[in-house]
VOTOR-907206 format. One record per residue (C-alpha): y, z, x. Coordinates in steps of 0.1 Angstrom, whole numbers, padded with zeros to 4 digits, always signed. Layout:
BEGIN
YZX...
END
This chain:
BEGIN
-0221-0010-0524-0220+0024-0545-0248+0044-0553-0248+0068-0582-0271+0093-0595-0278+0102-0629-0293+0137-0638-0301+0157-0674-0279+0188-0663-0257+0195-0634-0265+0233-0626-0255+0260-0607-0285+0268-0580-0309+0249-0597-0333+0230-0570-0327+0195-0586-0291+0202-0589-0287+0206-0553-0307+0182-0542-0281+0161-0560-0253+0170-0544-0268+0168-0512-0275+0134-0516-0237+0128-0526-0228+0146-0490-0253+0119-0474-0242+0094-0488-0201+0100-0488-0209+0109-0451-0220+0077-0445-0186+0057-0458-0212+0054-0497-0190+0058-0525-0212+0081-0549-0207+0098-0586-0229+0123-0607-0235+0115-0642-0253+0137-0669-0257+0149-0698-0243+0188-0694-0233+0210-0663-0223+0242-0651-0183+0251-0650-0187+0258-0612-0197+0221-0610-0169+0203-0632-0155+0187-0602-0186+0166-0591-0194+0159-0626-0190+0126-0652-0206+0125-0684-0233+0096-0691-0214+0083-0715-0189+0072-0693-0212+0054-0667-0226+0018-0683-0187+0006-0690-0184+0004-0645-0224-0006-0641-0226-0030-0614-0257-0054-0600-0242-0049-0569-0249-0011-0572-0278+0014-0573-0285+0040-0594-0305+0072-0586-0323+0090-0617-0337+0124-0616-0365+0124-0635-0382+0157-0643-0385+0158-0678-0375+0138-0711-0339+0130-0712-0316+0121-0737-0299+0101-0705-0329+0077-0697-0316+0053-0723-0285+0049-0699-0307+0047-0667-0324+0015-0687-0295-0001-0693-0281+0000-0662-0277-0030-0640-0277-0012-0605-0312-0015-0587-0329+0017-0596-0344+0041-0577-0362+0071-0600-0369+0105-0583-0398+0121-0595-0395+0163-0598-0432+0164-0610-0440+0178-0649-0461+0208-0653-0493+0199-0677-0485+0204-0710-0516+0227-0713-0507+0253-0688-0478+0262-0720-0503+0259-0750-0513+0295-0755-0476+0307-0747-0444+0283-0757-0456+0254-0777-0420+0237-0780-0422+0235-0740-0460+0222-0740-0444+0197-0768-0418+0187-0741-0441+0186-0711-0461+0162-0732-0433+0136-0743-0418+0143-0706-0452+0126-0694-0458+0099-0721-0417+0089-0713-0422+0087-0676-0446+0056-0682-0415+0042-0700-0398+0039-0662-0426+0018-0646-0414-0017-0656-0377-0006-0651-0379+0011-0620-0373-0008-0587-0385+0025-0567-0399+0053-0574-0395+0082-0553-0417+0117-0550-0402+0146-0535-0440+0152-0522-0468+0126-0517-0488+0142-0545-0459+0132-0570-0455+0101-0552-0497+0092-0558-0490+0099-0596-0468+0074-0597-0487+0051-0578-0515+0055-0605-0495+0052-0639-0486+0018-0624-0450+0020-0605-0451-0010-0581-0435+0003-0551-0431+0038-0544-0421+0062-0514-0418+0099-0508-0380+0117-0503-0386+0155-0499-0365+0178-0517-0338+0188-0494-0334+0222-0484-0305+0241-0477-0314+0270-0453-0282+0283-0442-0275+0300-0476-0298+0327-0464-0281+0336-0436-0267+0364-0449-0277+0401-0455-0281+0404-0495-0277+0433-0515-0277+0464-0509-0288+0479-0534-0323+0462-0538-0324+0469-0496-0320+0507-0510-0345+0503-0536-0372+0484-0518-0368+0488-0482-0384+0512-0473-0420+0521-0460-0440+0502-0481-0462+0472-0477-0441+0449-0497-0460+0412-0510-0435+0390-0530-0436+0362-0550-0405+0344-0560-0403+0316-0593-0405+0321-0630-0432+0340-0645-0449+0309-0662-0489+0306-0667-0495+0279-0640-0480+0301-0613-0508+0324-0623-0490+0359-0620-0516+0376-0640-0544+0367-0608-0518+0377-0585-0518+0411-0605-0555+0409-0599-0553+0405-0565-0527+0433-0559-0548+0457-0581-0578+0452-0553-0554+0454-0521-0539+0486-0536-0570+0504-0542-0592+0491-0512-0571+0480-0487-0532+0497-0487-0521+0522-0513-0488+0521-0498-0478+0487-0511-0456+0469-0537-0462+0433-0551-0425+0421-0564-0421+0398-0588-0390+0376-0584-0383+0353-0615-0372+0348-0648-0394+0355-0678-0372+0350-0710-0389+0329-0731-0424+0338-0719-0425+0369-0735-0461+0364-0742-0473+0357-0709-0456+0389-0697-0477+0408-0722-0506+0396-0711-0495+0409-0677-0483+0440-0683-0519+0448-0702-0533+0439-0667-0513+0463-0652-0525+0490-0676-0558+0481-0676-0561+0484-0636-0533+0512-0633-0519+0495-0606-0486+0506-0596-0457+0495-0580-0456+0459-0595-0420+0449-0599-0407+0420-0623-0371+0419-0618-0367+0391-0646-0332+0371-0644-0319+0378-0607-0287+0368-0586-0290+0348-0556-0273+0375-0533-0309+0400-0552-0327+0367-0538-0317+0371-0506-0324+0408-0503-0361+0406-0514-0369+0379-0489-0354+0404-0462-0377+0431-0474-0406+0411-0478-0436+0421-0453-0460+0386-0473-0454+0364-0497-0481+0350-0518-0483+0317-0541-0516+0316-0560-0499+0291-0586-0522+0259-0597-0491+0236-0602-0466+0228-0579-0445+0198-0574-0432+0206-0542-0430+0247-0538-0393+0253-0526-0400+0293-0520-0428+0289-0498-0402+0270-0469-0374+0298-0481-0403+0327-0471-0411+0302-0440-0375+0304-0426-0368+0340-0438-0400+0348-0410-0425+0358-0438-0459+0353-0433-0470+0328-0463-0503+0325-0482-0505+0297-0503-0538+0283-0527-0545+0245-0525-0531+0232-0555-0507+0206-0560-0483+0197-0538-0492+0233-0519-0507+0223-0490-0485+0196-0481-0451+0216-0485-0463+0239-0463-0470+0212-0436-0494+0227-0415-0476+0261-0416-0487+0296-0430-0524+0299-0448-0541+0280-0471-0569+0293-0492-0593+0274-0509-0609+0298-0533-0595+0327-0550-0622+0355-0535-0600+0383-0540-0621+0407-0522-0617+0380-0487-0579+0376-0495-0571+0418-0495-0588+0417-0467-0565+0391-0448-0536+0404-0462-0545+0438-0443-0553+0415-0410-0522+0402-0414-0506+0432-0420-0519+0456-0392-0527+0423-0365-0487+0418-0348-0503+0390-0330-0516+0374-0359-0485+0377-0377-0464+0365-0347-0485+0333-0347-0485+0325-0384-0445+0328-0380-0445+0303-0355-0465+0278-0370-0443+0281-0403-0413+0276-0377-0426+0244-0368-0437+0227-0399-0397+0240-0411-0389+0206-0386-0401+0183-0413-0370+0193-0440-0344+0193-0414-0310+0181-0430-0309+0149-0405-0348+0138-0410-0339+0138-0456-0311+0124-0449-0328+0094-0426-0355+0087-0451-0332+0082-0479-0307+0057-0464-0341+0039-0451-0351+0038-0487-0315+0026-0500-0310-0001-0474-0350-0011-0479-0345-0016-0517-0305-0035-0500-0330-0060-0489-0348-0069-0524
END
């Protein structure tokens, strides 16, 4: 038996694109003969890459095929006509009304990417979440049997010092409260502004909120943000746009909190990079939030910005409260160990064997 996996585009760094090839390494590491298909990828990638087109002419019933479904495809027509058993995993897609107001041709996509996805039910032999809350929406547009396949993580990337020069730019005395993804309306950067503007003024003067994500195409959004900025006169509020992974790695060493008040999240890979990098984690309850962070860091249920500057001081100025929000983050880190993903997705291949 071989079991391929079908994707949009092969990136570089991308979470999806990872999460690929770490299922290839599970799988060749178990004696499974595996290939990538797709529609593009990244030059870095060539070698673990075959074009879709390529992929129907060697389609076996004796296979399985894994699709990575996160948003409409010009590859799903392949995935259809396949004769492997399918499995489809599920990457979650943002609500199309998050993107009205700011990039109508992505609210445009987000829309077909959801009307598309009921197109898999009836051709989908399993279909996978990388959270349970992807996994229930599933359940409800009607896919018969579905399961849960966390995104895997690959920790040990970090494990390295990062660059220097953002250490020399940013670490140094100040309180520093980061936030790492794109700077998209649903991750809500302009409340997290907001919030920053009170802690600054009430709580710690000597603090920075950083701002780690891309913004190019969101050019709008970021207005609205920087007029928040002005209005307020906060300072210190750093959005470093377009960064390198090594930048990455330097701002989760300098980070002192990090702080998700986005209302859409699939999964939430930062929030378990902060957890291992030994930064104290505040997350709100939406989406997949809550159950990414397994128990670990804190959740908030209302966004009382007044409460949450004053938390973020506690946390700040309490070492014993700090030391055990760390540990509990520590534990709940168990749950994406590379053995544990790779165990649930051979149960769910040799489960769907047995159909």
């Amino acid at each position: 038996m071989k079991v391929h996996q079908i994707v949009t585009s092969l990136t570089y760094g991308d979470a999806i694109s990872n999460e690929t090839l770490a299922i290839k390494k599970f799988l060749n590491e178990e004696g499974i003969e595996s290939e990538i298909y797709g529609y593009y990828h990244h030059p870095k990638l060539s070698k673990y890459f075959n074009h879709y087109s390529s992929f129907l002419s060697q389609s076996s019933k004796d296979d399985i095929l894994i699709f990575h479904f996160s948003i409409g495809s010009p590859v799903s027509k392949t995935y259809f006509q396949a004769k492997e058993k399918k499995i489809m995993i599920y990457h979650n897609i943002t609500p199309y009304k998050f993107f009205e107001n700011y990039h109508r041709i992505l609210a445009k996509e987000c829309y077909k990417g959801r009307l598309e996805l009921e197109k898999f039910v009836n051709k989908t032999d399993l279909g996978l979440g990388d959270s349970e809350y992807n996994r229930l929406e599933l359940e409800e547009l009607g896919f018969k049997k579905t399961g849960v396949l966390p995104i895997v993580m690959d920790f040990a990337k970090f494990d390295r010092d990062g660059s220097k020069i953002i250490k020399s730019l940013y670490g140094d005395d100040k309180f520093n409260i980061l936030f790492v993804g794109r700077v998209i309306p649903n991750k809500k950067i302009d409340e997290l502004v907001k919030l920053f503007a009170i802690y600054q003024k009430y709580y710690n003067p000597n603090s920075r909120l950083i701002i780690a994500g891309e913004y190019r195409g969101f050019e709008r959004y970021l207005s609205d943000i920087y007029q928040i900025i002005g209005k307020y006169q906060v300072k210190d509020v750093i959005l470093t746009g377009h960064i390198s992974f090594n930048d990455l790695v330097a701002f989760y060493k300098i980070a002192d909190l990090y702080i998700s008040l986005s209302e859409h999240e699939g999964f939430g890979v930062p929030l378990l990079e902060a957890f291992y990098n030994k930064i104290p984690v505040i997350g709100y309850d939406a989406g997949a939030v809550k159950e990414t962070m397994n128990g670990g860091g804190i959740i908030i249920k209302e966004k009382n910005f007044g409460k949450l500057g004053a938390l973020m001081e506690e946390i700040r100025t309490d070492n014993i409260l700090k030391d055990k929000i760390i540990m509990g983050q520590n534990k709940a880190l168990e749950k994406y160990s590379y053995e544990n993903i790779k165990k649930i997705l051979l149960n769910h291949i040799n489960n769907l064997k047995e159909i």
